[in-house]
VMD Tcl script that draws the C-alpha trace (Angstrom):
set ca {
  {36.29 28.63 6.20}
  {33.59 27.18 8.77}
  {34.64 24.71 11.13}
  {31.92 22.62 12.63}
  {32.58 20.78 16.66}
  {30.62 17.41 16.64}
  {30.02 18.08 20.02}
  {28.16 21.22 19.25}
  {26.29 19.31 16.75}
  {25.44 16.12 19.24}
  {24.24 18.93 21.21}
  {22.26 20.93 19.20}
  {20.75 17.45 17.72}
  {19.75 16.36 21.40}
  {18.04 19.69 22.14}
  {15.99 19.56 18.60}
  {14.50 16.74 19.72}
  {14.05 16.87 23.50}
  {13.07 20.37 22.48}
  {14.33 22.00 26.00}
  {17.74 22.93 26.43}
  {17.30 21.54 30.13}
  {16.76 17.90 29.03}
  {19.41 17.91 26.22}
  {22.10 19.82 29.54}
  {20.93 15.86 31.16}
  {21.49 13.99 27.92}
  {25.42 15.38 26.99}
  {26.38 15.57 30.62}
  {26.49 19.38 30.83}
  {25.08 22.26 32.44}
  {22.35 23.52 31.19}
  {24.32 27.27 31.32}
  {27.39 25.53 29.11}
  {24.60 23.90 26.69}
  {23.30 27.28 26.27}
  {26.26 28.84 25.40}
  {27.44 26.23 23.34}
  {24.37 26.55 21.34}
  {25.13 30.16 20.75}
  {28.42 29.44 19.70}
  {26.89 27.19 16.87}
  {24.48 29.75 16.20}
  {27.53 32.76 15.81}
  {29.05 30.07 13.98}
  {26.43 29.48 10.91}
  {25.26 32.71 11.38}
  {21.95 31.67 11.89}
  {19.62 31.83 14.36}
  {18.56 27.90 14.95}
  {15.84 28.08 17.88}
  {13.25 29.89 18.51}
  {13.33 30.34 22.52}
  {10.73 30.14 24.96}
  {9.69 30.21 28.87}
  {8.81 26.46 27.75}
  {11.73 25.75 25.72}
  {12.89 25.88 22.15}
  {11.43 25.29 18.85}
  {13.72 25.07 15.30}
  {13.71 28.17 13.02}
  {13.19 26.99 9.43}
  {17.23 27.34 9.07}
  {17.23 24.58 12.24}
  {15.08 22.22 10.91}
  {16.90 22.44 7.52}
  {20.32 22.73 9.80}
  {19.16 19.20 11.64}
  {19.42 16.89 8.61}
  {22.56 17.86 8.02}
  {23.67 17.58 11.56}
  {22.10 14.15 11.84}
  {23.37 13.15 8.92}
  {27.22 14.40 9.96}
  {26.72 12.74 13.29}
  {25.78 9.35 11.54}
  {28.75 9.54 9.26}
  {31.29 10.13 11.72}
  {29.81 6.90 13.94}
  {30.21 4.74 10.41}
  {33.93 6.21 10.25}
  {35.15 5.52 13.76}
  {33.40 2.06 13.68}
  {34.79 1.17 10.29}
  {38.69 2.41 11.35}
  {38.61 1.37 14.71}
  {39.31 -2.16 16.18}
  {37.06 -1.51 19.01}
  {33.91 -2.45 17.86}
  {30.41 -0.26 17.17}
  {30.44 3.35 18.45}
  {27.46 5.56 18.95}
  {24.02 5.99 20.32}
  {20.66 5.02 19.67}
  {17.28 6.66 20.68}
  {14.78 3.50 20.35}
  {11.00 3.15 21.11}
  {8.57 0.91 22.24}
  {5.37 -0.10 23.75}
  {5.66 -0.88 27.14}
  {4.37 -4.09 27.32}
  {7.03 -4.75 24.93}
  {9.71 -3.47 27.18}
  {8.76 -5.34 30.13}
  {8.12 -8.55 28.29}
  {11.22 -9.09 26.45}
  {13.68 -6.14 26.50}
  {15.72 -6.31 30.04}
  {17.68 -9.09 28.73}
  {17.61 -8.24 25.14}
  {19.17 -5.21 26.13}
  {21.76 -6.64 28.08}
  {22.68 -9.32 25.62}
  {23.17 -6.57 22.99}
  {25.53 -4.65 25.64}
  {27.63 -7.02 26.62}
  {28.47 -7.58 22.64}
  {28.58 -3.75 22.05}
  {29.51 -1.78 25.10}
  {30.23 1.25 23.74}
  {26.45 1.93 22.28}
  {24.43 3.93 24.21}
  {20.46 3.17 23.74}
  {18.33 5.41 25.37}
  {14.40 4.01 25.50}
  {11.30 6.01 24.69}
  {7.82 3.84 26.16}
  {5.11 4.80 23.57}
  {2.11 3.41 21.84}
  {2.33 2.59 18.39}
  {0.15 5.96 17.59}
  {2.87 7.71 19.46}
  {5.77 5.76 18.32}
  {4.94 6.28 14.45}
  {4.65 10.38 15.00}
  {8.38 10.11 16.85}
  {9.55 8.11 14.20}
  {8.54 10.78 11.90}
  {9.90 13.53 13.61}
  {13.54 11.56 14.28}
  {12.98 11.62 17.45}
  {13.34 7.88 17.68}
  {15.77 6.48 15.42}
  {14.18 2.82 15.43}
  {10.89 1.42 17.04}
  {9.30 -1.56 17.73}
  {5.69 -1.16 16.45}
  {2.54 -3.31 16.84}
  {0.20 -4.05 13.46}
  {-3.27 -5.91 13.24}
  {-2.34 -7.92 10.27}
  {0.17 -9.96 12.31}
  {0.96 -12.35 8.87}
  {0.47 -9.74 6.14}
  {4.14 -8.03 6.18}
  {7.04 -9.52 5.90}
  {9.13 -7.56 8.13}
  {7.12 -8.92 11.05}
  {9.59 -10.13 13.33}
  {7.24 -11.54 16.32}
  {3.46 -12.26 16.70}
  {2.13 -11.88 20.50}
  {-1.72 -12.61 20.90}
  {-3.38 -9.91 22.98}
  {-4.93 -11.61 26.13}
  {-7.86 -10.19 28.74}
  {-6.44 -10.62 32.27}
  {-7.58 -10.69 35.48}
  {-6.94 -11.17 39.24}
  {-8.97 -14.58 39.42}
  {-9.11 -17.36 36.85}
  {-12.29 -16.99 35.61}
  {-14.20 -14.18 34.81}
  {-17.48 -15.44 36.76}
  {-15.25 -15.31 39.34}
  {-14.76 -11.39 39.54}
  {-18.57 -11.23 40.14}
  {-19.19 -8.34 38.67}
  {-22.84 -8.72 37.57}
  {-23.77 -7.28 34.11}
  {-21.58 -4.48 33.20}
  {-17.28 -5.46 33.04}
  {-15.28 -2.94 34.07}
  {-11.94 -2.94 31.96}
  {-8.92 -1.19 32.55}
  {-7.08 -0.71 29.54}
  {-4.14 1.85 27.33}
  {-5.35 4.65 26.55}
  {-8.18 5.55 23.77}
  {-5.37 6.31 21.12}
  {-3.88 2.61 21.43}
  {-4.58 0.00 19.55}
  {-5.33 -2.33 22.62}
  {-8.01 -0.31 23.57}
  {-9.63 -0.27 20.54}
  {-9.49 -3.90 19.74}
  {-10.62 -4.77 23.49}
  {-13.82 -2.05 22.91}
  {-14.45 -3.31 19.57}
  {-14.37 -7.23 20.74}
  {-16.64 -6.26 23.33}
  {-19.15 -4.46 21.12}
  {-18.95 -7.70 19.01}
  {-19.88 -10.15 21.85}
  {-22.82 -8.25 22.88}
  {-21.23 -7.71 26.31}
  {-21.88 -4.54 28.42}
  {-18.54 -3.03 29.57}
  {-17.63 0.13 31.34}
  {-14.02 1.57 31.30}
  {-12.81 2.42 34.71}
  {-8.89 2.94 33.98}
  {-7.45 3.70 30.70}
  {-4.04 4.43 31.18}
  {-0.88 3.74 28.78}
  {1.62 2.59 32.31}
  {1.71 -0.89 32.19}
  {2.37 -0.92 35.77}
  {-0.76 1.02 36.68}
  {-2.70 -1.59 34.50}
  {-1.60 -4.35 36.41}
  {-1.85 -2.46 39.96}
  {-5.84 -2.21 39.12}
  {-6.15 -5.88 37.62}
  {-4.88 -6.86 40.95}
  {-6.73 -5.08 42.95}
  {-9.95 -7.04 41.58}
  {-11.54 -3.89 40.08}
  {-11.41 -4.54 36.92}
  {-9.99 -6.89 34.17}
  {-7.56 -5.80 31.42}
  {-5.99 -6.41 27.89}
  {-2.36 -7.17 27.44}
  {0.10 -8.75 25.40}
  {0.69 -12.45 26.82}
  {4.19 -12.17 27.38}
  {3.50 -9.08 29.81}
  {1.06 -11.06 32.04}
  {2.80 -11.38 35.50}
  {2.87 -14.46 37.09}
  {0.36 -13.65 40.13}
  {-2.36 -12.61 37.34}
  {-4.70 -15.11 35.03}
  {-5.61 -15.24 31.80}
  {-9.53 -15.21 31.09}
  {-11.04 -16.94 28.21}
  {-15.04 -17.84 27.56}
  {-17.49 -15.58 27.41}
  {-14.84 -13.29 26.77}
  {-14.79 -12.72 23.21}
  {-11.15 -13.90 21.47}
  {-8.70 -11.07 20.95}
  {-6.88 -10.49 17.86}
  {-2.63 -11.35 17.25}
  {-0.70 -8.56 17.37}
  {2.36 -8.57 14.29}
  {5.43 -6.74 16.06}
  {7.03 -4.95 13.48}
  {10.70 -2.94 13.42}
  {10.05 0.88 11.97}
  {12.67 3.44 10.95}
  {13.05 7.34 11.22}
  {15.74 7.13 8.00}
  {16.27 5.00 4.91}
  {19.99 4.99 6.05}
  {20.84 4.39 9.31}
  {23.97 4.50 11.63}
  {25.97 0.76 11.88}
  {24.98 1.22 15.91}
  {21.22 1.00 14.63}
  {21.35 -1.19 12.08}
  {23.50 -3.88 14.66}
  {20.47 -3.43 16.87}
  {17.97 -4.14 14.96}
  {19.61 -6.86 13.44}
  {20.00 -8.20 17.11}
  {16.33 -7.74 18.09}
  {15.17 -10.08 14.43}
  {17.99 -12.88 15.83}
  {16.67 -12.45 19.12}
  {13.06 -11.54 19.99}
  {11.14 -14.61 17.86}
  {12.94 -16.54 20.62}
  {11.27 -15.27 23.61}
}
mol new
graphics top color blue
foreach p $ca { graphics top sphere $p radius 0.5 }
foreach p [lrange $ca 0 end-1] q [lrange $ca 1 end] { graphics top cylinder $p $q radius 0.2 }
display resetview
């Protein structure tokens, strides 16, 4: 009769989705050397051959990805046992996404509240536009995101609406003097920042060049000091030393912050955290 280690499966879970067996070696605290062998040990075990290997990493066989449910789902029952037998509180770990305007706006001490209540969760973060986020979510890499949505009061499940804002280094835009063309620094083309601060241009009738488009946060604020350019951010991620531009800028729309799963059932660690960010985040 087969006999299945966890610890092979946490293993072989982390490397599906990393998808090197370097980064899942970081992730479990081993070698990369023992996570290779211990991946051949679950291999010899099944008697199947699980990855496809590469100079640039793995990839899952058809017998891995069909393998991976099961492991996930093995993994997730286990957490439920040990937190529902064991007087210690929530067990487990969480992989969990998110803009990173999101991050820097609220999540430092939403993520500390949630720790000091559950210690023994470990949440790894993923920084991602919603584009991004939704494809992770899909591919459980991500076991829980927060997500952004134009229709900020059409779903229910919107937990948080944050008004997307054009920023720059002085506090009006005639100030910036940058005769008839605005350059913008903004996300990337894929988010949906970009596209709403394009598309509110367009509608103004104002000429606009982009001279950034990045999706680091921090590099979006490094130009929108420097005076070069203005961007579009979430309000809550507008630092202190920056302004807020209004007229003639054309009014941005409200972003609805949403929370989006990989699963229909989900581990008590996730569900606890999500449940935490709801309670929590309308606050801010």
């Amino acid at each position: 009769m087969l006999q299945l280690d966890f610890r092979l499966l946490a293993t072989f879970v982390r490397a599906a989705h990393t998808g090197t067996l370097s980064a899942a070696a970081i992730q479990v605290g081993r070698t990369q050397s023992a996570v290779t062998m211990q991946m051949q040990r679950l291999e010899d075990t099944l008697g199947q051959n699980l990855f496809h290997r590469s100079g640039s990493g793995v990839r899952l066989t058809g017998n891995g990805e069909r393998f991976l449910a099961y492991a996930e789902r093995m993994l997730r029952i286990h957490d439920e046992a040990i937190s529902a037998l064991s007087d210690k509180g929530l067990h487990g770990s969480i992989d969990f996404g998110s803009p990173e305007d999101y991050l820097v706006a609220f999540f430092p001490s939403l993520l500390r509240s949630f720790g000091a209540m559950h210690p023994d969760v470990e949440i790894k973060v993923v920084a991602a536009p919603t584009v991004e986020l939704r494809s992770l979510l899909h591919s459980r890499k991500v076991d829980l995101a927060l997500v952004s949505t134009m229709n900020a009061h059409g779903p229910e499940d919107v937990v948080r609406t944050e008004p997307l804002v054009w920023v720059g280094s002085k506090p009006t835009l005639e100030l910036h003097d940058f005769g008839d063309t605005i350059p913008l620094a903004l996300p990337a083309s894929n988010a949906m920042d970009h596209k709403a601060a394009c598309d509110a241009m367009a509608r103004a009738g104002l000429h606009y060049k982009i001279s950034y488009a990045s999706n680091s946060i921090a590099g979006l604020i490094a130009v929108t000091r420097s005076g070069l350019a203005i961007s579009v951010m979430t309000r809550g991620a507008v630092p202190s030393d920056l302004h807020i531009l209004n007229a003639p800028l054309p009014a941005l729309p409200l972003l609805g912050i949403l929370i989006a799963f990989a699963e229909a059932q989900r581990s008590p660690a996730v569900e606890a955290f999500a449940d935490h960010v709801r309670n929590v985040l309308p606050s801010f």
